[in-house]
BAFI-3210 file (N, C-alpha, C; in Angstrom, 3 decimals, decimal comma, padded with zeros to 6 digits):
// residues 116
n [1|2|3|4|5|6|7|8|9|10|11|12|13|14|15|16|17|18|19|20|21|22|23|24|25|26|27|28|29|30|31|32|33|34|35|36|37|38|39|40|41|42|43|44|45|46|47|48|49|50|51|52|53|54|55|56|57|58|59|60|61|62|63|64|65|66|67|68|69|70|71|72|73|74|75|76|77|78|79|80|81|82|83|84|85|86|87|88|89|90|91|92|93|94|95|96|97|98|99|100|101|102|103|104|105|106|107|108|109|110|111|112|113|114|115|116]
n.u [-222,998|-223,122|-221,945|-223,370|-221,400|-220,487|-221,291|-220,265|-220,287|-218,084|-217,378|-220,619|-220,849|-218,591|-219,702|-222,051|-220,710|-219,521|-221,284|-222,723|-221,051|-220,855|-223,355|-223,492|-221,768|-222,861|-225,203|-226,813|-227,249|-230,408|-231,373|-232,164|-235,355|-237,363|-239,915|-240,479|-239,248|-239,539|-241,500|-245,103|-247,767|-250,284|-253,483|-255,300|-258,151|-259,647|-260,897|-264,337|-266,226|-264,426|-261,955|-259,595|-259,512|-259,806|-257,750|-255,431|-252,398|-248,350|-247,141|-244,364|-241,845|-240,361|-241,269|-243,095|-242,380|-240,901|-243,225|-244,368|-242,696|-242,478|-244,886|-244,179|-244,083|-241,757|-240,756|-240,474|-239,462|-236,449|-233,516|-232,771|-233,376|-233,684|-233,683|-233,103|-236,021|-237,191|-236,149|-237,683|-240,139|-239,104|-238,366|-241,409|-241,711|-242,411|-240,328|-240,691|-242,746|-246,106|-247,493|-251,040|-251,252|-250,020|-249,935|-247,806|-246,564|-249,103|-251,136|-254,168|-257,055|-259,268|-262,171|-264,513|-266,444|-266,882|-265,773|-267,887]
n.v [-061,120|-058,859|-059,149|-058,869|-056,713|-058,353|-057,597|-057,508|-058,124|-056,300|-054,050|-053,308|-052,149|-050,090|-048,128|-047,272|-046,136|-044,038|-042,592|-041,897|-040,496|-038,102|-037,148|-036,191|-034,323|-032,475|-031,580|-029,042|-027,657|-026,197|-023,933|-021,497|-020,199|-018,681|-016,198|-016,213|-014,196|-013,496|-015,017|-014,495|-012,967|-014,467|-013,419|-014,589|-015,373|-015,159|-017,398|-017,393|-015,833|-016,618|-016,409|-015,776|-013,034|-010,920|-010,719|-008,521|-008,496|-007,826|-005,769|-006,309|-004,532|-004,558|-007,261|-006,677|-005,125|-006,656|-008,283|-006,363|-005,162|-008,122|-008,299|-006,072|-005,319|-006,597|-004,335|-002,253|-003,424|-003,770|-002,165|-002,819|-004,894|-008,570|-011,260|-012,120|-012,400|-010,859|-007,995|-007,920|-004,998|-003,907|-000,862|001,185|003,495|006,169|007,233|009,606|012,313|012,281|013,981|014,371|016,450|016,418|015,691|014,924|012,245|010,902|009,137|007,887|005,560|005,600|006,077|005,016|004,936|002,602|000,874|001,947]
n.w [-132,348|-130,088|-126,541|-123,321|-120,813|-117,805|-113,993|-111,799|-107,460|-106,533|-108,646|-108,949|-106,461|-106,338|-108,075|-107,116|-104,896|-106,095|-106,871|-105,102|-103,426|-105,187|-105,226|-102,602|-102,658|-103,918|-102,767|-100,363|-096,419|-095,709|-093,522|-092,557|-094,003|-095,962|-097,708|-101,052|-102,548|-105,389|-106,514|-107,531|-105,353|-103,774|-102,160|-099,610|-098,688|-095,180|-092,709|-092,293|-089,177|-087,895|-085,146|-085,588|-086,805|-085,254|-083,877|-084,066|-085,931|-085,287|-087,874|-089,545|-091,029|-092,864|-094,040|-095,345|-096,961|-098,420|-099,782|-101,009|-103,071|-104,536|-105,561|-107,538|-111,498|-113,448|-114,751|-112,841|-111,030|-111,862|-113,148|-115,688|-118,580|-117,546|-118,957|-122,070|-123,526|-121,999|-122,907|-125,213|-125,553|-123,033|-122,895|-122,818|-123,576|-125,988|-128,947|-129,945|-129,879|-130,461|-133,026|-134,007|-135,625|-137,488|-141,033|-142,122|-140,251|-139,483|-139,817|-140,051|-139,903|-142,979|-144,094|-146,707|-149,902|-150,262|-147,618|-146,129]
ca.u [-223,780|-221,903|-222,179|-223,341|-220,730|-221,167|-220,605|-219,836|-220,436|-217,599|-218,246|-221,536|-220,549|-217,638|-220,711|-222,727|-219,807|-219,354|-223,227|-223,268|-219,947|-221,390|-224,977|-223,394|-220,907|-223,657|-226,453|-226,552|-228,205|-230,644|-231,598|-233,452|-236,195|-238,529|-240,942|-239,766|-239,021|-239,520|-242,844|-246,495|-248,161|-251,551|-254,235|-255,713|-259,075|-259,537|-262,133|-265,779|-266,481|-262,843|-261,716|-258,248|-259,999|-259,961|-256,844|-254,453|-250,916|-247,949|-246,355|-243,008|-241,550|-239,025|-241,463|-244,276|-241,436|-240,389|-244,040|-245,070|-241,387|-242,447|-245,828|-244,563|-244,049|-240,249|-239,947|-240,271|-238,428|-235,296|-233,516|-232,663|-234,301|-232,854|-233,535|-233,532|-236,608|-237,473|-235,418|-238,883|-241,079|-238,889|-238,576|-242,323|-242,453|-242,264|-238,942|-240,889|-244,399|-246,760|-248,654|-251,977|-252,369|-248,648|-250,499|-246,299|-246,121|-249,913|-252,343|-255,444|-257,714|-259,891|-263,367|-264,406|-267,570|-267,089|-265,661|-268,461]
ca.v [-060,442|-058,466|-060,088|-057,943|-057,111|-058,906|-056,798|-058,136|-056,839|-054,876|-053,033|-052,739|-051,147|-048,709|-047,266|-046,538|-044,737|-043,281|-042,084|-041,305|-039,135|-037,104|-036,634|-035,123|-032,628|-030,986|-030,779|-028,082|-027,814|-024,775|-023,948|-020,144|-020,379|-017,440|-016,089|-016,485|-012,722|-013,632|-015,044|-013,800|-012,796|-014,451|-013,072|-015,703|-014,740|-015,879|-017,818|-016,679|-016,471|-016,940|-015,893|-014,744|-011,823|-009,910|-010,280|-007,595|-008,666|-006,374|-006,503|-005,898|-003,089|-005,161|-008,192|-005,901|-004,546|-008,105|-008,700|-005,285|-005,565|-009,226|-008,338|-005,561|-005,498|-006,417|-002,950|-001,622|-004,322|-004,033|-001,485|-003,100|-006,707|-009,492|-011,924|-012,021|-012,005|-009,053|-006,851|-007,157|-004,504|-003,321|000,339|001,410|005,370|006,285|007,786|010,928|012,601|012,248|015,116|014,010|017,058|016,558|014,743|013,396|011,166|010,201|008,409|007,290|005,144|006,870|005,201|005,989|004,564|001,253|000,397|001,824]
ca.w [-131,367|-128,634|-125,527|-122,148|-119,335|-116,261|-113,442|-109,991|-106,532|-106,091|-109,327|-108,440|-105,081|-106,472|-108,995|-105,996|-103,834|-106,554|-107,418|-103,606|-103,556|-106,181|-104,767|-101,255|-102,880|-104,610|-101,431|-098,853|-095,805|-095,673|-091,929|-092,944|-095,094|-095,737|-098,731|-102,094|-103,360|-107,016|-106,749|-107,341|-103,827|-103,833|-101,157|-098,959|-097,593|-093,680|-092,392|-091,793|-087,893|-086,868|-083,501|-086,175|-087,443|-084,152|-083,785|-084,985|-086,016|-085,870|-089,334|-089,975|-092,370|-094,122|-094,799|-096,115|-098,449|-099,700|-100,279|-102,286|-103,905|-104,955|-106,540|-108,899|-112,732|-113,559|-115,156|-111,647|-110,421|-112,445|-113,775|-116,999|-118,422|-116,710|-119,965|-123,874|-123,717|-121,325|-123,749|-126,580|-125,189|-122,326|-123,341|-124,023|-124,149|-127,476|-128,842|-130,557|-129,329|-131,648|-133,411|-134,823|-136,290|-138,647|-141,517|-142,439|-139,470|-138,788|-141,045|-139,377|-140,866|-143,436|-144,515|-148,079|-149,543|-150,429|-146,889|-144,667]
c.u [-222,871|-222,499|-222,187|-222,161|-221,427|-220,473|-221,166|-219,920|-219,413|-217,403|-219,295|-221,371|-219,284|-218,928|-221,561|-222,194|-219,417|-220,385|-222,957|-222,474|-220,262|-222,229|-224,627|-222,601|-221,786|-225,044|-225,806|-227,242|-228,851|-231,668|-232,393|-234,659|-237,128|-239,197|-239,987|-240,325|-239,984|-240,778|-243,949|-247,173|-249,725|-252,342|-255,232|-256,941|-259,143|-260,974|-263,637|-265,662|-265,495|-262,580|-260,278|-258,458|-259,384|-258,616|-255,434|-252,891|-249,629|-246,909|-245,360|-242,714|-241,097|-240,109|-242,766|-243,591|-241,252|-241,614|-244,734|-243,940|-242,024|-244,136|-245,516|-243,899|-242,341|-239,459|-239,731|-239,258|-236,474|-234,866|-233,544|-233,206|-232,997|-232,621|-233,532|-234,475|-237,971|-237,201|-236,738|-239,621|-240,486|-238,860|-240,099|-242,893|-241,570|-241,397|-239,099|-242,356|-244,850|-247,448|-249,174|-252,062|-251,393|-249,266|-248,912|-246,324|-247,512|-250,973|-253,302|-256,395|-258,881|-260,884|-263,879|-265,947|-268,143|-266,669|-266,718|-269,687]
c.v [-060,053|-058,787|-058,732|-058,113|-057,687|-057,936|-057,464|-056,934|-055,913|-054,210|-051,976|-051,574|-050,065|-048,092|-046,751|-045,637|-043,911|-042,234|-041,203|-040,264|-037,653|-036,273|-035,799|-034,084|-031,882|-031,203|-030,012|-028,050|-026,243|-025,195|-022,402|-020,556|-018,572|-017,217|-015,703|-014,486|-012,585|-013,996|-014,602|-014,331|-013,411|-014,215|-014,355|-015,527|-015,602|-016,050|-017,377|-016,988|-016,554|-015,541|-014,950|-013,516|-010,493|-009,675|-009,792|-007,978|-007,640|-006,744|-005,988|-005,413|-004,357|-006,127|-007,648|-005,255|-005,424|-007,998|-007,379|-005,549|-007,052|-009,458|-007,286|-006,140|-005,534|-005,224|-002,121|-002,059|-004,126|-002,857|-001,632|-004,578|-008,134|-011,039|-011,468|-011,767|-011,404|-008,118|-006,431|-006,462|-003,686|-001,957|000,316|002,295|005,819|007,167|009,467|011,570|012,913|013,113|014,439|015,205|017,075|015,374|014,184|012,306|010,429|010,431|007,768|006,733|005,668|005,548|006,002|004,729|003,504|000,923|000,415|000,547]
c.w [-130,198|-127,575|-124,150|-121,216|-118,952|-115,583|-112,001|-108,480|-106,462|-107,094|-109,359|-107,168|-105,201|-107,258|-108,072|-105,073|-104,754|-106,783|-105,675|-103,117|-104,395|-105,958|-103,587|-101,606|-103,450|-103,578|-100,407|-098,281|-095,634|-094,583|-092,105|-094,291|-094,953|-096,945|-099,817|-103,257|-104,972|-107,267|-106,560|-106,241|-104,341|-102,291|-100,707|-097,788|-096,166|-093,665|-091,997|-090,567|-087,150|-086,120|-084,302|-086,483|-086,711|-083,684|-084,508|-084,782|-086,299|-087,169|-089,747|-091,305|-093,597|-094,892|-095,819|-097,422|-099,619|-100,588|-101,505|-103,657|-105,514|-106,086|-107,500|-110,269|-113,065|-114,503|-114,219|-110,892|-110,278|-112,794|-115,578|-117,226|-118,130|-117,900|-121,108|-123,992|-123,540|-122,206|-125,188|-125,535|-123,757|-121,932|-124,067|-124,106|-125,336|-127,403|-129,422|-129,733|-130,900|-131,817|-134,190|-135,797|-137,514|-139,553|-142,060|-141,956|-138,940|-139,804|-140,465|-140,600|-141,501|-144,316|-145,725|-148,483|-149,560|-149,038|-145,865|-145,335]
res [x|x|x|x|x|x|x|x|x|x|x|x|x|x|x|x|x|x|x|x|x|x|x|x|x|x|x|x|x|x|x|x|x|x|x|x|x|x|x|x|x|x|x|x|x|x|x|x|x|x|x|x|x|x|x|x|x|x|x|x|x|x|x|x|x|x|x|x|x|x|x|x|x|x|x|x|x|x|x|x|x|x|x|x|x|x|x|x|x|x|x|x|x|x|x|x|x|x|x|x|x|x|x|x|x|x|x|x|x|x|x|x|x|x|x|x]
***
């Protein structure tokens, strides 16, 4: 049967300066914060009765941009798809125009008398 280390305080206490050396090279301090671009805008009705109503806020260009920006469709968004799998369905105007009336390229479904 293999037998457990023992591990002694100052073991113990290099594994922690070590754990703790590690943990501060990868945090940063973030001092701006603001609305998250990327995520869906949800509308937040205001209170019945409130005194907020009446008053009119003036609303800045840029953040009214983020926020329209941030609710559209990432084909508007983007020029090209940003994942694998963005790329199914990204392109979706058809590569020919279709004539219904070219019976080669268009077969519609045709009811006969056993189906109706």
């Amino acid at each position: 049967m293999a037998e457990k280390a023992v591990r002694d305080a100052v073991r113990e206490g290099r594994l922690l300066e070590e754990r703790v050396r590690k943990e501060l090279r990868g945090q940063r301090l973030h001092t701006q914060y603001g609305l998250n671009p990327w995520g869906r805008v949800h509308a937040i009705t205001k209170k019945p009765m409130s005194w907020h109503d009446h008053i009119e806020e003036a609303a800045d260009a840029t953040f009214l941009n983020v926020i329209h920006h941030a609710a559209l469709e990432p084909t508007k968004k983007y020029p090209e798809p940003q994942t694998e799998s963005q790329k199914i369905g990204w392109n979706t105007t058809p590569l020919i125009h279709m004539d219904r009336t070219d019976r080669r390229l268009y077969f519609p479904h045709q009811k006969t008398d056993i189906t109706k």
